[in-house]
C-alpha positions as CSV (number, residue, x, y, z in Angstrom):
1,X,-16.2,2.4,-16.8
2,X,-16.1,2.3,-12.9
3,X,-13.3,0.4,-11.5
4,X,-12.5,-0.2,-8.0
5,X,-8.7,-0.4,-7.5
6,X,-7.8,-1.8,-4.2
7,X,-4.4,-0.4,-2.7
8,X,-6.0,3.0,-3.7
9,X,-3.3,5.1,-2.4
10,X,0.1,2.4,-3.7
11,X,2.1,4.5,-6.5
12,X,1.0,2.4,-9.4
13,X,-2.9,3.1,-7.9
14,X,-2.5,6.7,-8.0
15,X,-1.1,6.6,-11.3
16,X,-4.1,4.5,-12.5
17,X,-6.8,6.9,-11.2
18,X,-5.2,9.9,-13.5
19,X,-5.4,7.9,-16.4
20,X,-9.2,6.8,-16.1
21,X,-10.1,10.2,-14.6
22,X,-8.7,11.8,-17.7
23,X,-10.5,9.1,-19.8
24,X,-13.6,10.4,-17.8
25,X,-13.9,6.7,-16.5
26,X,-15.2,6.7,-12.7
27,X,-11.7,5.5,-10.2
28,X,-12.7,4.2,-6.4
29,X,-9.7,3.5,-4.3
30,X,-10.1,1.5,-1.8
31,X,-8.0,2.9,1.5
32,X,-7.2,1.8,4.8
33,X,-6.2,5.4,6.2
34,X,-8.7,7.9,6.4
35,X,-5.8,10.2,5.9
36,X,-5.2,9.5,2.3
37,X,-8.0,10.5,1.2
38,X,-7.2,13.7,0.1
39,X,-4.4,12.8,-2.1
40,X,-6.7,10.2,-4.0
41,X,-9.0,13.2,-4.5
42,X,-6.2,15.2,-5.7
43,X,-6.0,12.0,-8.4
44,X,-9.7,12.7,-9.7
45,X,-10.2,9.2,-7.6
46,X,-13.4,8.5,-5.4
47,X,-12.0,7.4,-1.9
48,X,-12.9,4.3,0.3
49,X,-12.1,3.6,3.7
50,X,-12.1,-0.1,3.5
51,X,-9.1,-2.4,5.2
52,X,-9.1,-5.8,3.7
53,X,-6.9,-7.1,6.2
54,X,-10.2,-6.9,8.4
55,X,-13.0,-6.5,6.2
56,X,-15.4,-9.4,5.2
57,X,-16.4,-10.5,1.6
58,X,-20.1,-9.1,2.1
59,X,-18.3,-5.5,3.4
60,X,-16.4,-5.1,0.8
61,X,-18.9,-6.2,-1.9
62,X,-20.8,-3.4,-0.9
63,X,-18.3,-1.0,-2.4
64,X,-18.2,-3.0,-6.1
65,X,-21.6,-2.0,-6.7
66,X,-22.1,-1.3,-10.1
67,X,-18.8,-1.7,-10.9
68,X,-17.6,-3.1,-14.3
69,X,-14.0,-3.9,-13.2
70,X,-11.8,-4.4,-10.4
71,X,-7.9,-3.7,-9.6
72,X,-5.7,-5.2,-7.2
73,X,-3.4,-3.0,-6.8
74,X,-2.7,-3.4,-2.9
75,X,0.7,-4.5,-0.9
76,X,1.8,-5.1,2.6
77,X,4.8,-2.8,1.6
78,X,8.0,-1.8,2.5
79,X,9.0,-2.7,6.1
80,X,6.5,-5.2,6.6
81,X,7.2,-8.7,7.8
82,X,6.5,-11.8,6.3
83,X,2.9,-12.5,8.0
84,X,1.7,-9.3,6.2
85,X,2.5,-10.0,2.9
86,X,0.4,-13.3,3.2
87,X,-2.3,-11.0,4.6
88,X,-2.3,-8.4,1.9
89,X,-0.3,-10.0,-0.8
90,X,-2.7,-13.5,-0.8
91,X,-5.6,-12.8,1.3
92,X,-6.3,-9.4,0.5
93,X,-6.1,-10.6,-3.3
94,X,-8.2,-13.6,-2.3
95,X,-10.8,-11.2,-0.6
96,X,-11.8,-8.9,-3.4
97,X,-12.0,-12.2,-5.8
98,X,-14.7,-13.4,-3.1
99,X,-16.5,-10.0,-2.6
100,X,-16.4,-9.6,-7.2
101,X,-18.1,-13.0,-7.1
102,X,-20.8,-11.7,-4.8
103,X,-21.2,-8.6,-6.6
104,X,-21.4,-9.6,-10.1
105,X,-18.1,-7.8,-11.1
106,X,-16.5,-10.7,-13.5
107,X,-13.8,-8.2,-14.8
108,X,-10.6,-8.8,-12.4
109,X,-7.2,-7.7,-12.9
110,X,-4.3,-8.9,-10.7
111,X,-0.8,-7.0,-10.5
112,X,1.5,-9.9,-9.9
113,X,5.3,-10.3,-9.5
114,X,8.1,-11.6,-12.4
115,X,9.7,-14.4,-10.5
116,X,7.0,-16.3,-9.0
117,X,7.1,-19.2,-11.1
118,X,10.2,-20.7,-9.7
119,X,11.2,-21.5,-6.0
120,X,13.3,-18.3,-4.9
121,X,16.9,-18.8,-4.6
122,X,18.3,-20.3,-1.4
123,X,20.2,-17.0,-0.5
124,X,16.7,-15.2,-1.0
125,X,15.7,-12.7,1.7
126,X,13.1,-14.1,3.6
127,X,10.6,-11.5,3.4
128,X,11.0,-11.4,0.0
129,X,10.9,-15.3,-0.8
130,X,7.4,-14.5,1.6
131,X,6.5,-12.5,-0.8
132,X,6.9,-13.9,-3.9
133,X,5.0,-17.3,-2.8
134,X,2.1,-15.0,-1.4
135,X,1.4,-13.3,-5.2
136,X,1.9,-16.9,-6.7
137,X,-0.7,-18.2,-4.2
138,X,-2.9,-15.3,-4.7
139,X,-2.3,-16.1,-9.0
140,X,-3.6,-19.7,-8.2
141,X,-6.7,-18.7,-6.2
142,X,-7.6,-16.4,-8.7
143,X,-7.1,-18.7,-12.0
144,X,-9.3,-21.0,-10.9
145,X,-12.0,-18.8,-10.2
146,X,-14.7,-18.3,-13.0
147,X,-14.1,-14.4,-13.5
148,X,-12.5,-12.5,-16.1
149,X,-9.3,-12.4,-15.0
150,X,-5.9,-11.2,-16.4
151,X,-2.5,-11.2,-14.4
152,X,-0.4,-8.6,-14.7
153,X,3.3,-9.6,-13.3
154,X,5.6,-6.1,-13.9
155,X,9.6,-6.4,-13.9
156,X,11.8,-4.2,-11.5
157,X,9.6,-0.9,-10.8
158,X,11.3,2.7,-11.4
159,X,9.3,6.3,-10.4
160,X,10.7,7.0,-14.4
161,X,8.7,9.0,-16.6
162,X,6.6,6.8,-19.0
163,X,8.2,5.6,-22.1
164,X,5.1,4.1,-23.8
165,X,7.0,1.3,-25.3
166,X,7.1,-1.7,-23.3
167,X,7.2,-5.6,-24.0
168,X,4.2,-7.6,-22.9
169,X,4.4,-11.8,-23.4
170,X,4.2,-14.8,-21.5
171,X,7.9,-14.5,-20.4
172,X,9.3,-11.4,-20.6
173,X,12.9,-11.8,-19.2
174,X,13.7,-9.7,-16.6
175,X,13.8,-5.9,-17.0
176,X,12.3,-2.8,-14.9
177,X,9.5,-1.2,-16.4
178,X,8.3,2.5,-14.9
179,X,5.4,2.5,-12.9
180,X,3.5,4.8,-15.4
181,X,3.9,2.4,-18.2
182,X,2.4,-0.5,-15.7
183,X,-0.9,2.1,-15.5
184,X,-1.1,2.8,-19.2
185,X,-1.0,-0.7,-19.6
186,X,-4.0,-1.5,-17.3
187,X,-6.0,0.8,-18.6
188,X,-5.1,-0.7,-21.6
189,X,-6.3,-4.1,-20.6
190,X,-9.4,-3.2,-19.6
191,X,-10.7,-1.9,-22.2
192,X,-9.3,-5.1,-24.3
193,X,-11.8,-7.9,-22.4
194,X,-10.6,-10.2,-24.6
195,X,-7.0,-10.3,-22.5
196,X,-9.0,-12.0,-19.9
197,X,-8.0,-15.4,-18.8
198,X,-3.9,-14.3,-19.9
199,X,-1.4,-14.5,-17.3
200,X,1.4,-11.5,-19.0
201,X,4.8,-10.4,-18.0
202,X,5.6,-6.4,-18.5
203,X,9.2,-5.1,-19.0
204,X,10.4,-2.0,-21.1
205,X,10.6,-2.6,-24.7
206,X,10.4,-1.2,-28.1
207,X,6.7,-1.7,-28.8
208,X,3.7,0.6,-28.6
209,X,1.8,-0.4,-25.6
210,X,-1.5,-0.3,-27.5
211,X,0.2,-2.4,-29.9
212,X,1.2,-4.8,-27.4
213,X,-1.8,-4.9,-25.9
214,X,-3.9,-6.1,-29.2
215,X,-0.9,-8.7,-30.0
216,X,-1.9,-10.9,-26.9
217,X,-5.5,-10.3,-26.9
218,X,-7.6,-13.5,-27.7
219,X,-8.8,-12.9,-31.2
């Protein structure tokens, strides 16, 4: 496969380009800083300068050619204010739905947030509470879209090695889950197209994720 993983140069991104490259699958990160392009090299990834905070649909279309899937895998990040996780967070999201349509690419998957189903609570920081509305806006925009998408919403993230067990359902309960296991498990759901059209919650479990992969795909 080619896949185009937006947020090329994010933790869980890098981690995803080392698992296609060593399926010899074809990983293009897309990048806003010229200057990480070296490390997404270093990941057997194909870098992309391409900001989507200021790109258009037709520039970055040009970039999923020939393409069978895409990733968003971007953020606004740590330190950033509230405005930018509507620009990344949403509109980046809402961007590479747009420039898929125009390309052809139907194969879309989303990495969400657990939580975004209910108002945040009162005492919620409001960055964060900015946060969680811009992935569930970004969720809605792209489930009513007619692509192939699946939505990935991960627990509480940890830099711990991968387990390979994980639980993968509807509603998970909170948990963390290690960013490695979040990569296995897109890899993993792209090359099961019949997740598509599944919004699924990821936490650390007790089940093989190839195993939990095939219980929620559509038979």
């Amino acid at each position: 496969m080619r896949v185009v993983i937006a947020g090329g140069h994010g933790k869980i991104a890098q981690l995803l380009h080392r698992e296609l490259a060593g399926r010899g699958d074809t990983a293009v990160g897309l990048i806003r800083d010229p200057g990480h392009a070296a490390a997404l090299r270093a990941t057997g990834a194909h870098p992309v300068v391409c900001d989507l905070e200021h790109a258009d649909a037709a520039q970055v279309a040009v970039h999923l050619d020939g393409a069978d899937a895409v990733v968003f895998a971007a953020g606004a990040g740590p330190g950033s204010g509230a405005a930018r996780k509507d620009t990344v967070d949403r509109a980046a999201a809402g961007l590479l739905a747009d420039a898929a349509e125009q390309s052809g690419v139907r194969r879309y998957l989303l990495i969400s947030s657990m939580g975004v189903d209910t108002d945040p609570p009162a005492d919620t920081d409001d960055v964060f509470a900015a946060y969680l509305r811009a992935k569930k806006a970004a969720e809605n925009d792209l489930t009513a879209r007619d692509l192939d998408w699946t939505v990935l919403r991960p627990g509480r993230l940890t830099d711990d090695p991968p387990t390979g067990r994980i639980t993968l359902t509807r509603h998970a309960g909170p948990g963390a889950v290690t960013r490695a296991d979040v990569a296995r498990v897109l890899v993993a759901l792209l090359y099961h197209p019949g997740s598509a059209g599944t919004v699924l919650e990821l936490v650390a479990g007790n089940t093989p994720i190839a195993d939990a992969v095939a219980e929620v795909v559509r038979p």
